[in-house]
Structures are given as structure tokens and as C-alpha cells.
C-alpha positions as CSV (number, residue, x, y, z in Angstrom):
1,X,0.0,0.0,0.0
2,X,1.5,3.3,-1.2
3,X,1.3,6.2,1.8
4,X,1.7,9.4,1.8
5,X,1.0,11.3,5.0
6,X,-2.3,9.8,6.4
7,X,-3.5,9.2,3.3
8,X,-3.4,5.7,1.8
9,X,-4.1,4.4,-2.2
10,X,-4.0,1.1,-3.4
11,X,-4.6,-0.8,-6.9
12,X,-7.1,-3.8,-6.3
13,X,-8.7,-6.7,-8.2
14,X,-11.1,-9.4,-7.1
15,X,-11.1,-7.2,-4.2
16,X,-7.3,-8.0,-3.5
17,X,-4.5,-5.9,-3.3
18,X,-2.4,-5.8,-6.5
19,X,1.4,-6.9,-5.1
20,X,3.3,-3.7,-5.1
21,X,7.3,-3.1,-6.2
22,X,9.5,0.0,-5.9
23,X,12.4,1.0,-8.6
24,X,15.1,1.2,-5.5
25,X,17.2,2.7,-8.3
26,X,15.5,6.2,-8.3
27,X,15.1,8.0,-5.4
28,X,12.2,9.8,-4.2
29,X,13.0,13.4,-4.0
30,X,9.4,14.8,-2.9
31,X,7.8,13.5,-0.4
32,X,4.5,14.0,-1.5
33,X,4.7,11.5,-4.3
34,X,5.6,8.3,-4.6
35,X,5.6,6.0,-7.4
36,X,4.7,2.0,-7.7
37,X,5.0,-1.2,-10.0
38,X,1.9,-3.5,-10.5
39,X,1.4,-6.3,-12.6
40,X,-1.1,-5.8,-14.9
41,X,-3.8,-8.9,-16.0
42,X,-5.5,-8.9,-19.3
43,X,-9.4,-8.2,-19.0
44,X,-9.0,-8.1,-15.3
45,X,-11.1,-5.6,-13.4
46,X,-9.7,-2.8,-11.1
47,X,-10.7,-0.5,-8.5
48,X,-8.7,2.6,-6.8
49,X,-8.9,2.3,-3.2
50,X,-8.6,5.5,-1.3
51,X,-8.7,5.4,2.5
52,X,-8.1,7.9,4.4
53,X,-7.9,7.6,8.5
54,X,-9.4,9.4,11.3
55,X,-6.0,10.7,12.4
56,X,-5.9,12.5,8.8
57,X,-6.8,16.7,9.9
58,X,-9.2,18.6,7.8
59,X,-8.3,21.7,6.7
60,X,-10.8,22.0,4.3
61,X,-14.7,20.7,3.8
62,X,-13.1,18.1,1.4
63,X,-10.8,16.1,-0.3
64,X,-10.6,16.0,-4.1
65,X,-9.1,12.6,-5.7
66,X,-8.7,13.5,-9.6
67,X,-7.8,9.7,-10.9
68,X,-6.5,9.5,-14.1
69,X,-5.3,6.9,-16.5
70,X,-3.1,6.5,-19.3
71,X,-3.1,10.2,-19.3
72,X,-6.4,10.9,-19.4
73,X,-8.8,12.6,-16.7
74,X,-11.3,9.3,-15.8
75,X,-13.3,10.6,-13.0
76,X,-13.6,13.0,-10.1
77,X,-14.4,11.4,-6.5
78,X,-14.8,13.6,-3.2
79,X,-14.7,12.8,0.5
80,X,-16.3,15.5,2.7
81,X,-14.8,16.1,5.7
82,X,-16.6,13.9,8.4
83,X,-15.7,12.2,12.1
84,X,-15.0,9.5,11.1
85,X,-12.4,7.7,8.2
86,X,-13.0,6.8,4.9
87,X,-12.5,3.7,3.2
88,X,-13.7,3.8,-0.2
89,X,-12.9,1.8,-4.2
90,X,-13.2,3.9,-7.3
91,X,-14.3,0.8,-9.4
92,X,-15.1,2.5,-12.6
93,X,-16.9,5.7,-14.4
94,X,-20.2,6.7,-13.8
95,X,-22.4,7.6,-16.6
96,X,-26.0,9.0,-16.4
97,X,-28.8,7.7,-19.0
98,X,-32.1,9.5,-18.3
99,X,-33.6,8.5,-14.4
100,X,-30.6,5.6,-13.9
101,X,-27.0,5.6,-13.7
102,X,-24.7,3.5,-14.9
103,X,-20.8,2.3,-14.0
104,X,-18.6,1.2,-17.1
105,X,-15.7,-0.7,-14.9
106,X,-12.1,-0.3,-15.1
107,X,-10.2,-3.0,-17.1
108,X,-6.9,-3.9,-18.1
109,X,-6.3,-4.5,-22.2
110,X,-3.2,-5.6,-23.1
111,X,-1.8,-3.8,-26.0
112,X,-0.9,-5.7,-29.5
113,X,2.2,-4.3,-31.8
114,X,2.2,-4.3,-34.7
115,X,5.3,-5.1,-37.2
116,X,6.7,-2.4,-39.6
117,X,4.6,-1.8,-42.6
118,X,1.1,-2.5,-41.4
119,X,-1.5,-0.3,-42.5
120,X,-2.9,0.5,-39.1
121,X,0.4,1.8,-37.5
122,X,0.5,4.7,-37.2
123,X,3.2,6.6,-34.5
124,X,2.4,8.1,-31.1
125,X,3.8,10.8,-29.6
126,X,6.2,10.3,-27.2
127,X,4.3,12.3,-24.2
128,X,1.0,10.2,-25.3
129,X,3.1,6.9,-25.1
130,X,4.9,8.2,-21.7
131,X,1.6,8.3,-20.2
132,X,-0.1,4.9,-21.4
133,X,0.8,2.4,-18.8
134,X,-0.1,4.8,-15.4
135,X,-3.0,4.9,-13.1
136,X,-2.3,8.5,-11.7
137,X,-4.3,9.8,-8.4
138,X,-4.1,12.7,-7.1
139,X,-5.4,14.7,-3.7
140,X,-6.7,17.8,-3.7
141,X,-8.1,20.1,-0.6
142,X,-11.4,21.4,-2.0
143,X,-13.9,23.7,-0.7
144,X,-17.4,23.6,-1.0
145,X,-19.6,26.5,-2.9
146,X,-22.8,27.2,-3.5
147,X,-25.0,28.8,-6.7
148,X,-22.0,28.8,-9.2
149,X,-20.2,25.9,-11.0
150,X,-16.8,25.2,-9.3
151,X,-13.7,25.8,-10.9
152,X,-12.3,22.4,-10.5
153,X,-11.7,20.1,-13.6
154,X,-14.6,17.8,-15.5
155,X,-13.5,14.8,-16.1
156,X,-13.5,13.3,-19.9
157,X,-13.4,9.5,-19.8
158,X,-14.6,8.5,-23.0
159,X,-11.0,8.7,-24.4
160,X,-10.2,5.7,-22.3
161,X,-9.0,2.5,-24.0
162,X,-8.9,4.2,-27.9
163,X,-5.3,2.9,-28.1
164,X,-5.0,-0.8,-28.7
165,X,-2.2,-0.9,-31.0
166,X,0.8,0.7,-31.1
167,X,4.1,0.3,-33.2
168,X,7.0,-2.7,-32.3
169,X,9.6,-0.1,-33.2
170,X,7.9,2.2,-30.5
171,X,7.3,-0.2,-27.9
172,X,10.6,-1.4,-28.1
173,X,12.2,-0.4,-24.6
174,X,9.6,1.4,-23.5
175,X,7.7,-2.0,-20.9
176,X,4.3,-0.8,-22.1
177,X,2.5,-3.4,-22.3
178,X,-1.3,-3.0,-21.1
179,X,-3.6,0.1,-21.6
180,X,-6.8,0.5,-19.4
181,X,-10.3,0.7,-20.8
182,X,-14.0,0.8,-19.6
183,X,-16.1,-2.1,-19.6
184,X,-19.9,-2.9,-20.1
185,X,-21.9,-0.5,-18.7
186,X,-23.9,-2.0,-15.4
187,X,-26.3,-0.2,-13.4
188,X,-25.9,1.4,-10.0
189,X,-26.7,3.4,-7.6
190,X,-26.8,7.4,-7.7
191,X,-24.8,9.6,-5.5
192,X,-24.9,13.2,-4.7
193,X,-22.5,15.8,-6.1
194,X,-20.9,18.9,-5.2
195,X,-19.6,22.3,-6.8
196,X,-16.4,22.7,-5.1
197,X,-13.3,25.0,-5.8
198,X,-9.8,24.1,-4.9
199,X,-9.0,25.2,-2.1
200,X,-5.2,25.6,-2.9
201,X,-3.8,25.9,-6.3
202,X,-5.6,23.1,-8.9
203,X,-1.4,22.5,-9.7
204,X,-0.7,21.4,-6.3
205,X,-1.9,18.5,-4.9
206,X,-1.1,17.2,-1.5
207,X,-0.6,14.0,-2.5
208,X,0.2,12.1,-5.6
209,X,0.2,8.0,-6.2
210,X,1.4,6.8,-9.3
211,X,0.9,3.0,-10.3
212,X,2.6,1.9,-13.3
213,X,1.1,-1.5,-14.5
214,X,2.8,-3.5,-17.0
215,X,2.8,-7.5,-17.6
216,X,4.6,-10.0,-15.0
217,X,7.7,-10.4,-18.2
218,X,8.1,-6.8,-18.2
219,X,8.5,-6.4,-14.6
220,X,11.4,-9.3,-14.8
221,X,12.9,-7.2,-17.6
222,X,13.2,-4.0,-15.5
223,X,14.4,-6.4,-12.6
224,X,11.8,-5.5,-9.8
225,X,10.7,-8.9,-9.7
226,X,12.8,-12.6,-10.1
227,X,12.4,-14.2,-13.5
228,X,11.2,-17.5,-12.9
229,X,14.5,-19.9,-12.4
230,X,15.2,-22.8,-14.7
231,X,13.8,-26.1,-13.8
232,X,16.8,-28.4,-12.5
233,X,16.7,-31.5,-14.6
234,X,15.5,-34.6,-12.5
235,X,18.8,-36.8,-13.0
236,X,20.2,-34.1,-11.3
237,X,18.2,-33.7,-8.2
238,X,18.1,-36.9,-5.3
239,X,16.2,-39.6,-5.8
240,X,14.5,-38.3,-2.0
241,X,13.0,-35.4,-3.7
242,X,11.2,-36.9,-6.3
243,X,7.4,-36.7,-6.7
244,X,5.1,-39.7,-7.1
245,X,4.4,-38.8,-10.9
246,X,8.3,-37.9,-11.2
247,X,9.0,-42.0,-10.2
248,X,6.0,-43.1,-12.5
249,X,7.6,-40.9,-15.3
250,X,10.7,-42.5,-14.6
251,X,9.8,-46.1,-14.9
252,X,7.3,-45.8,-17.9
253,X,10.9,-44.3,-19.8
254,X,12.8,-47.2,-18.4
255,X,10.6,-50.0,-19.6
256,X,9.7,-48.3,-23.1
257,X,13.5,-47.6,-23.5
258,X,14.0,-51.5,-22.9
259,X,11.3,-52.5,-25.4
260,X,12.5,-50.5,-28.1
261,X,16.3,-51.9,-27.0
262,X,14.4,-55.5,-27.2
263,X,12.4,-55.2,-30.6
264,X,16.0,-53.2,-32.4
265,X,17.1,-56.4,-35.1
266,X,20.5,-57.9,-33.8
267,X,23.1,-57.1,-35.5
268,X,24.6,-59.7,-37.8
269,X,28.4,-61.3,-36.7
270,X,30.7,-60.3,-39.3
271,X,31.7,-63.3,-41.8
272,X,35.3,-65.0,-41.0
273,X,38.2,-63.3,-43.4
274,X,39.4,-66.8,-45.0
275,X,43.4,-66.5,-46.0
276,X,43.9,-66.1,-49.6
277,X,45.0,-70.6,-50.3
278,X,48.3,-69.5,-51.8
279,X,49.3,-67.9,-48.6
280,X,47.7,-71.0,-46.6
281,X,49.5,-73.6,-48.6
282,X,52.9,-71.7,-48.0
283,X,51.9,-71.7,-44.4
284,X,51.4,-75.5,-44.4
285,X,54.4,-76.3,-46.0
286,X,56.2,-74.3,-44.0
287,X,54.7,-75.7,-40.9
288,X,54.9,-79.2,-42.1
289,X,59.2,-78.6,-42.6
290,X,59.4,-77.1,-39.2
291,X,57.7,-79.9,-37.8
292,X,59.7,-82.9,-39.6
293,X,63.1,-81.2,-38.4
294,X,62.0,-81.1,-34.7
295,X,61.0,-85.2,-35.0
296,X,64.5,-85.6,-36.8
297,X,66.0,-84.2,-33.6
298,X,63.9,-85.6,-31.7
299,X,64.6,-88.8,-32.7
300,X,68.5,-88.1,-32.4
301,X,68.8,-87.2,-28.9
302,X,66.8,-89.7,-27.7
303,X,68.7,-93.0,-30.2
304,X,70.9,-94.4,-27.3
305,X,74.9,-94.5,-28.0
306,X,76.1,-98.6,-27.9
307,X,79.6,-99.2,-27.7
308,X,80.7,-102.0,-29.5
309,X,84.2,-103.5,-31.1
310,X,85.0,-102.8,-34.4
311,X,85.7,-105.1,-37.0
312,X,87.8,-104.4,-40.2
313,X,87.3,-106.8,-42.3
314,X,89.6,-105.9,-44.9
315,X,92.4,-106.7,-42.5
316,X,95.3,-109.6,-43.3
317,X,94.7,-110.7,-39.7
């Protein structure tokens, strides 16, 4: 919740507090603004709530909130000065048809770009696009009159959500992503009105809230929130950790990778290179020689040596 004084603003949706986050890069040099991140949901619905306590002192009948977005003036809300605190949601614009009123909501629209060359760009100008992207509220002390119209602004909301595409090369840097819009009109009820002047100058506010919305990516880009981390890959986490799913995942992989390991073909043993027969038969033959010389020295060593006389028979004796 964005404060300033007494006086507290918030952005909310479903009746919840948008989640707020602060550029700690700039610093705030007045202290009666102050400036916020949002995250901004297509087609969602939102409401400006504006409370203001019982320890906030009067010094006026009023207080004027002038809420504007995307640059332009929406609506107009006061709170007269009472006992007692306020706690109220600016949920949309107010229109009267004959005896009812109606209340076209606020909404979110996200914004489409369009490439180079299409035949509906057409370029901005660079305050317009500075604006587009900011829900604006400021506080005003006003003072109530009577028999004259006040001299404090009209609001002109029909302008609201006219800008739904805008040029890539423009939007490039720039973390616009969303503009705001009106919704279907729905009835409800009527409340009064007053003719009131500012009671200081209409230039100077006491307070001003700024809420820049944008989509969740954009707010990684500009780092005020974490971009979501990587996933770490299941073989690398412990076995512990794993989910019941994780383990059924697991095993459906391991017996599908065995099937498919089970129907792949086998592959065929390679045929036995044969020698070429010319080099066989020298082989043989050479074998064959090697083996008869070892039997003929075999057979040598092992022939026992006799010793016996010797006879010459050519001798006269």
C-alpha cells in the first residue's frame, strides 16, 4: 500500500491488493509523491482504493481525488470532511442515461504491436506513449460553494482505451505493455455531487500516487521482480526429492527404452576373413618342414649310443 501522510491508495482486483514493487534505483526526492510497479492482468477488473484515517486533519470541507489513466482525466471522487475515516474503491466511471446511472468498470487490455509496414500503425507521440501504462491519483483540498459551478476540472473519460495498437519499433524499450479501458456499462446506484473550488492551487496537490502496471515479463525485464529460475533437470536432483508422478515418469521411460532396446534387429556377426590358399599352402608347408626337423632331432637325442668292437674286415689278420 503506497502512503503518503495519512492518506493511503491502493490498486485492487477481485477485491485483492495488486502486489506492489518499488524502482530502488530512483530515489524519491518529494515527499508528496511516490511512485509503484503493478502487474497488470489482461481483461482483469480494477478499483482505486482510497482510505483515508481518522488521524488525517481537515483543513478544508473536502478532499478531491482527480484519478486519471493512461493520461487521461477518468473521473472526479470527493470525500467530505466527516468524524470519522473513509475507506472507499473507485471501481469505474459513472455515466448518467435519463432517471438511472450507470458504472462502465475499469479494465486492463493488453496492447498488440504491430510489425513495420502494417496499414494501421501509425506513431504516437512520445508524451502520449509516456503516459499509457499509469494509473495517476491525485489529492486535492477542496472547498465547497454554492449557486456557481466550481472551478475544478470535468472529467472526460470517453478517451479511455482508444489505443490498442501501437508500433514494435515504439514499444521497443519502453515496458508498455497493457492500456486500461471501460467495460460494459452496469447499473448502480446514484450519489450526490458537489460544486467545489480548490481550495489551494488546482497545480498542487497534497498527495500524488502513481501506479505503473505492465505484464509480469516486463516487470522481470526492469528487474523488480525474479524471472522464474530454470527447472533443474530430474537426473540431477536426489532420488529423495522426487514426486510420485516424477517416479511413474521414470519407470514408464525405463521400460519403453527397454522395449524398443528388445524389438531393435540384432546385428549380424561379421563373416570370417578366410586367407587367400596361396598364402595357406605356404603356411602349411612351412609348418609341415618345421615340424619334420624337430621329429628328426627328436629322434637323435633320444637313439641311445652302444659301444661295441669294431671289426675291419679288410684286415690280413
Amino acid at each position: 500500500m503506497a502512503i503518503i501522510g495519512h492518506i493511503q491508495a491502493k490498486i485492487i482486483v477481485n477485491r485483492q491488493p495488486l502486489q506492489e514493487h518499488e524502482d530502488e534505483e530512483v530515489e524519491d526526492e518529494n515527499p508528496d509523491a511516490v511512485v509503484k510497479y503493478i502487474e497488470a492482468t489482461s481483461g482483469a477488473k480494477f478499483g482505486i482504493n482510497i482510505i483515508v484515517p481518522m488521524s488525517y486533519r481537515f483543513l478544508s470541507d473536502g478532499l478531491l481525488f482527480e484519478i486519471s489513466l493512461d493520461g487521461t482525466y477518468a473521473c472526479g471522487e470527493i470525500l467530505p470532511r466527516r468524524p470519522r475515516a473513509w475507506d472507499v474503491t473507485f471501481s469505474g466511471v459513472e455515466t448518467p442515461n435519463a432517471d438511472e446511472r450507470y458504472l462502465r468498470p475499469f479494465m486492463f487490455s493488453e496492447i498488440k504491436a504491430l510489425e513495420e509496414g502494417s496499414i494501421h500503425m501509425g506513431k504516437l507521440q512520445q508524451d502520449t506513449l509516456d503516459a499509457i501504462g499509469i494509473i495517476t491519483v491525485k489529492a486535492f483540498r477542496a472547498t465547497k460553494i454554492y449557486g456557481r459551478v466550481g472551478n475544478a476540472r470535468r472529467a472526460n473519460p470517453m478517451g479511455l482505451g482508444q489505443i490498442t495498437e501501437i508500433a514494435e519499433k515504439q514499444l521497443k524499450g519502453a515496458n508498455v505493455t497493457h492500456t486500461a479501458k471501460l467495460g460494459e456499462k452496469q447499473k448502480c446506484n446514484p450519489r450526490g455531487s458537489w460544486e467545489i473550488d480548490y481550495t489551494d492551487d488546482g497545480d498542487s496537490p497534497i498527495a500524488s500516487f502513481e501506479f505503473k502496471y505492465c505484464s509480469r515479463k516486463a516487470l522481470q525485464a526492469m528487474l523488480l521482480i525474479p524471472r522464474t529460475p530454470s527447472p533443474v533437470p530430474l537426473e540431477l536432483r536426489p532420488v529423495e526429492g522426487w514426486t510420485l508422478e516424477e517416479l511413474r515418469e521414470t519407470a514408464r521411460n525405463h521400460v519403453a527404452a527397454r522395449a524398443e532396446s528388445e524389438s531393435r534387429p540384432q546385428a549380424k556377426p561379421e563373416p570370417k576373413v578366410e586367407p587367400a590358399r596361396g598364402v595357406k599352402r605356404e603356411r602349411d608347408e612351412e609348418y609341415d618342414a618345421i615340424m619334420r626337423s624337430a621329429r628328426v632331432k627328436k629322434s637323435k637325442a633320444n637313439t641311445p649310443i652302444i659301444d661295441e668292437e669294431i671289426i675291419d674286415l679288410c684286415s690280413d689278420d
